[in-house]
C-alpha positions in Angstrom: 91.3 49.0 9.3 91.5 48.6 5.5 88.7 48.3 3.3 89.3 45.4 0.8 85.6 46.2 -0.8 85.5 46.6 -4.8 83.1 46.6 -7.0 83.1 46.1 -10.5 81.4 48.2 -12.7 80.5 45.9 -14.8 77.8 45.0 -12.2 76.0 49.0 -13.0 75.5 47.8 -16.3 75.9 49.6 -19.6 74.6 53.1 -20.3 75.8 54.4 -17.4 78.1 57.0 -17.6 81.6 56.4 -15.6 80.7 59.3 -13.4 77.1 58.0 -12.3 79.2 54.5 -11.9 81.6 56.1 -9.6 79.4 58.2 -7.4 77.0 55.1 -6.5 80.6 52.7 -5.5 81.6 55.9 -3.6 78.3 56.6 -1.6 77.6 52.8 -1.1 81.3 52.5 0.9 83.3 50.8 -1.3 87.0 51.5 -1.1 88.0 50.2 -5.0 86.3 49.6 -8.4 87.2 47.3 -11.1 87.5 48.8 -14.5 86.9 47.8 -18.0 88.3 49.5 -21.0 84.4 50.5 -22.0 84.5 52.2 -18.7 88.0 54.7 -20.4 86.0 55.5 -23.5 86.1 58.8 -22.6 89.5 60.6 -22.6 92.1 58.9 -19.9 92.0 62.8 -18.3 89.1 62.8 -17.9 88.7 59.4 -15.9 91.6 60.3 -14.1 89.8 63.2 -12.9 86.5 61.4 -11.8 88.8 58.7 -10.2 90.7 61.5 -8.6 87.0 63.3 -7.4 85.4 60.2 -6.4 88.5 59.2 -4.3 87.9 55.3 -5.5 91.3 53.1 -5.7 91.3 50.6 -9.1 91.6 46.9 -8.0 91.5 45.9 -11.1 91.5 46.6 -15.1 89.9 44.4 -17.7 91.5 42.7 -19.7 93.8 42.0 -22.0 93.4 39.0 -24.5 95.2 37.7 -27.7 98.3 36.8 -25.7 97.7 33.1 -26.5 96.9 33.6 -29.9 98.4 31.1 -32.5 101.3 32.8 -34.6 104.2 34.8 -33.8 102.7 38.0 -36.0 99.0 38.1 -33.9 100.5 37.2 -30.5 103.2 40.5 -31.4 100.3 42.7 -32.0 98.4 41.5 -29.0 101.6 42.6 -27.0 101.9 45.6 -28.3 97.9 46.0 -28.0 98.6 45.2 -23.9 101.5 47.7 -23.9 98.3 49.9 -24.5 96.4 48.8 -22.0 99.4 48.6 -19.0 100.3 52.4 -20.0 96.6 53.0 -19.2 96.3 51.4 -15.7 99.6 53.1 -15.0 97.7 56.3 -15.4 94.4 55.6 -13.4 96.3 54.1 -10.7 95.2 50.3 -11.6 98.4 48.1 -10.1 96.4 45.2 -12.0 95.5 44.2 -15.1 93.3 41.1 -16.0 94.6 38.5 -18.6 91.9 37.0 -20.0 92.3 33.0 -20.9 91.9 31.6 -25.1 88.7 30.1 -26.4 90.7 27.7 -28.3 93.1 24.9 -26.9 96.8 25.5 -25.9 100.5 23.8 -25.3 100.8 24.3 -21.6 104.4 25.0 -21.7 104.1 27.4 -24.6 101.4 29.0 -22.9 103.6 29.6 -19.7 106.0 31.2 -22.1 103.6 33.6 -23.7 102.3 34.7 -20.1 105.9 35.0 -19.0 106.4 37.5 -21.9 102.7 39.4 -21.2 104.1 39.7 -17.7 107.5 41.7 -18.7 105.7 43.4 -20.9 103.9 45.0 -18.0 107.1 45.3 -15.9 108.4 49.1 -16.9 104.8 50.1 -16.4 104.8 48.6 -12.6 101.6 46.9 -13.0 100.8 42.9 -11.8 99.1 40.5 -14.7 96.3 38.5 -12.9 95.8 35.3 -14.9 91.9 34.5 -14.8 91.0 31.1 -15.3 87.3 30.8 -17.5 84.6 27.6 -17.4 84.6 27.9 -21.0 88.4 27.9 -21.8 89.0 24.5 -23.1 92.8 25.0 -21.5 92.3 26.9 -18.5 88.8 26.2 -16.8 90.0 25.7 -13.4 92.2 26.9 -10.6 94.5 23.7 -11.3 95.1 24.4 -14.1 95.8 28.2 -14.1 98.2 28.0 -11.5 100.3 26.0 -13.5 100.5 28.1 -16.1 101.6 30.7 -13.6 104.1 28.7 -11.3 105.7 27.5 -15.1 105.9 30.8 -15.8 107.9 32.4 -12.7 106.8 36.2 -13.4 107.6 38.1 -10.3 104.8 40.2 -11.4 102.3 37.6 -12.3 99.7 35.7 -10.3 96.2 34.7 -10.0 92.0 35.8 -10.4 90.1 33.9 -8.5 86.2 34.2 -10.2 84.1 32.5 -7.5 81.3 31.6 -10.5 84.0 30.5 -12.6 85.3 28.2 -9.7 82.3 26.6 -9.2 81.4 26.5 -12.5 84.4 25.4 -14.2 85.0 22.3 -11.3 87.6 23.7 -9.2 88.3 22.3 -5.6 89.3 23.5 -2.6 92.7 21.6 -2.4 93.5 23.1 -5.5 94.1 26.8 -3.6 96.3 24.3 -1.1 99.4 24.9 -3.3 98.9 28.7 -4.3 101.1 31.2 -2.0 98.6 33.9 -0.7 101.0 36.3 -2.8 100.4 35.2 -5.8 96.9 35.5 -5.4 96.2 39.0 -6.7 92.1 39.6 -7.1 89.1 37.6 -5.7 86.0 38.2 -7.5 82.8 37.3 -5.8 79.2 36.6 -6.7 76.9 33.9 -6.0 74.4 31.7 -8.4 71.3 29.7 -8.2 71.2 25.9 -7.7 71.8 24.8 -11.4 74.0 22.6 -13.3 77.7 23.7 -14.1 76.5 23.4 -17.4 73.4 25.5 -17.1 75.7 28.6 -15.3 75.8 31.7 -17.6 77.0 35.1 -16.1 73.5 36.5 -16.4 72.7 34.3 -13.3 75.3 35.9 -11.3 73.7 36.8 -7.9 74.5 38.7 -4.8 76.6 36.6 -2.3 74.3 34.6 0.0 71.8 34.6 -2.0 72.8 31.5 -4.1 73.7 28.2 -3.8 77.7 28.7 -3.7 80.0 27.3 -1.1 81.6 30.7 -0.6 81.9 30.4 2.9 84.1 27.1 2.6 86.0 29.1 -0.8 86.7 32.2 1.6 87.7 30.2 4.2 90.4 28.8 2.5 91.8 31.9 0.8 91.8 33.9 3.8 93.8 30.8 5.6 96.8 31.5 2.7 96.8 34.7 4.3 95.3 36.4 1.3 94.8 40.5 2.3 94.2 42.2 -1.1 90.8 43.0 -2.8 87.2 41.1 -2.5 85.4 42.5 -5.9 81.6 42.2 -6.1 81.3 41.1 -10.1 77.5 40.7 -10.9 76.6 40.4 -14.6 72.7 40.1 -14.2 70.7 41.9 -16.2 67.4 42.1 -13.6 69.9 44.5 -11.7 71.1 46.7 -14.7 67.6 47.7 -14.9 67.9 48.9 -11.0 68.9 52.3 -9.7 72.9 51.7 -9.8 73.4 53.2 -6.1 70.5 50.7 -4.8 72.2 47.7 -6.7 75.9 49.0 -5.1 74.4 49.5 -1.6 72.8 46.2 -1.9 76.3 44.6 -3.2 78.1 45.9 -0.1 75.6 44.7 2.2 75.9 41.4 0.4 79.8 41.3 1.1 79.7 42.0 4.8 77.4 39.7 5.7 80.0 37.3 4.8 82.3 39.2 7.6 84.4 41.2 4.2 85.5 44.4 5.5 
């Protein structure tokens, strides 16, 4: 049976090095890790190597932003900034690569447009774009919203991140997955959070699953009845746990994942 566990480093915390980051996903049974590009400081040999040695697949790489940005000279430089990061996960093996959404307020069709060309941008390097939809992007907060952007856009090689905190937080619903083929759902990232306002929600209140207040059993339900079969990352951002022994906090993560029946 496959293992569709990942964890993102970014729940470790910083000042860890990537090899202490890798060894506690690899002894706690995790199959993948998401990346960030703090995590390829070092040289890209080098993290090839310790990928290589820890025998970890990437789900994911974070995350490439600019894209949306307003004027033809900064959205160029963005694209050639991504052309950066797509060569990168070509070499560490990471079929995706997050796009992250705009602070700022955008044209929806011009926005489908811009994606569209981050998307064949990423083509010759055989890597997927994963469009991740924020709580605080005033133009894509919700699932709704981002999959319009993507069904516009009709990339063969772009789809969807589902952020379970940002689709409670950001007012998503579960009809909204109704409409999304299981294919072009690329990444679910999971966490849970305590019983406060959308409002209130910050990622520093990013929990382990179950022990929250998020409907994830109603949200995994649903995905899984598209079908979906890729990657469940464990995305924690809490800083009580960054002060915590990294291979407790990852053995404690996986635990967290299979009690909601992810294998």
């Amino acid at each position: 049976m496959r293992n569709h566990l990942a964890l993102n480093l970014r729940t470790l915390g910083p000042g860890r090095t990537l090899e202490q980051k890798l060894y506690a996903a690899a002894a706690a049974g995790f199959a993948a890790v998401g990346l960030s590009q703090e995590d390829l400081e070092s040289t890209e040999e080098r993290a090839r190597q310790e990928l290589r040695l820890s025998d970890l697949r990437v789900a994911e790489l974070e995350g490439v932003t600019g894209w949306l940005d307003q004027g033809h000279t900064a959205r160029s430089l963005a694209l050639v900034r991504a052309e950066s990061v797509f060569a990168t996960a070509a070499q560490v093996g990471a079929s995706l690569v997050i796009a992250w959404p705009p602070s700022q307020p955008v044209e929806p069709l011009g926005a489908a447009t811009c994606f569209a060309d981050l998307c064949r941008a990423a083509q010759p390097f055989g890597v997927r774009v994963g469009l991740e939809f924020f709580r605080g992007s005033p133009s894509l907060k919700d699932l709704a919203s981002a999959w319009r952007m993507v069904e516009v856009a009709e990339a063969g090689n772009g789809g969807l991140v589902i952020d379970a905190f940002h689709f409670f937080a950001g007012g998503s619903t579960l009809e909204a997955i109704e409409p999304v083929p299981a294919d072009k759902i690329y990444l679910v990232q999971l966490c849970d959070a305590p019983d406060l306002h959308e409002w209130e929600l910050e990622d520093r209140h990013r929990l382990y699953p179950g022990t929250g207040s998020l409907a994830l059993e109603p949200l995994l339900a649903a995905i899984r009845g598209k079908g979906y079969d890729g990657y469940y990352s464990l995305e924690l951002q809490n800083e009580v746990y960054w002060s915590e022994d990294p291979a407790i906090v990852a053995a404690e993560g996986l635990r967290s994942l299979r009690r909601l029946d992810i294998n």
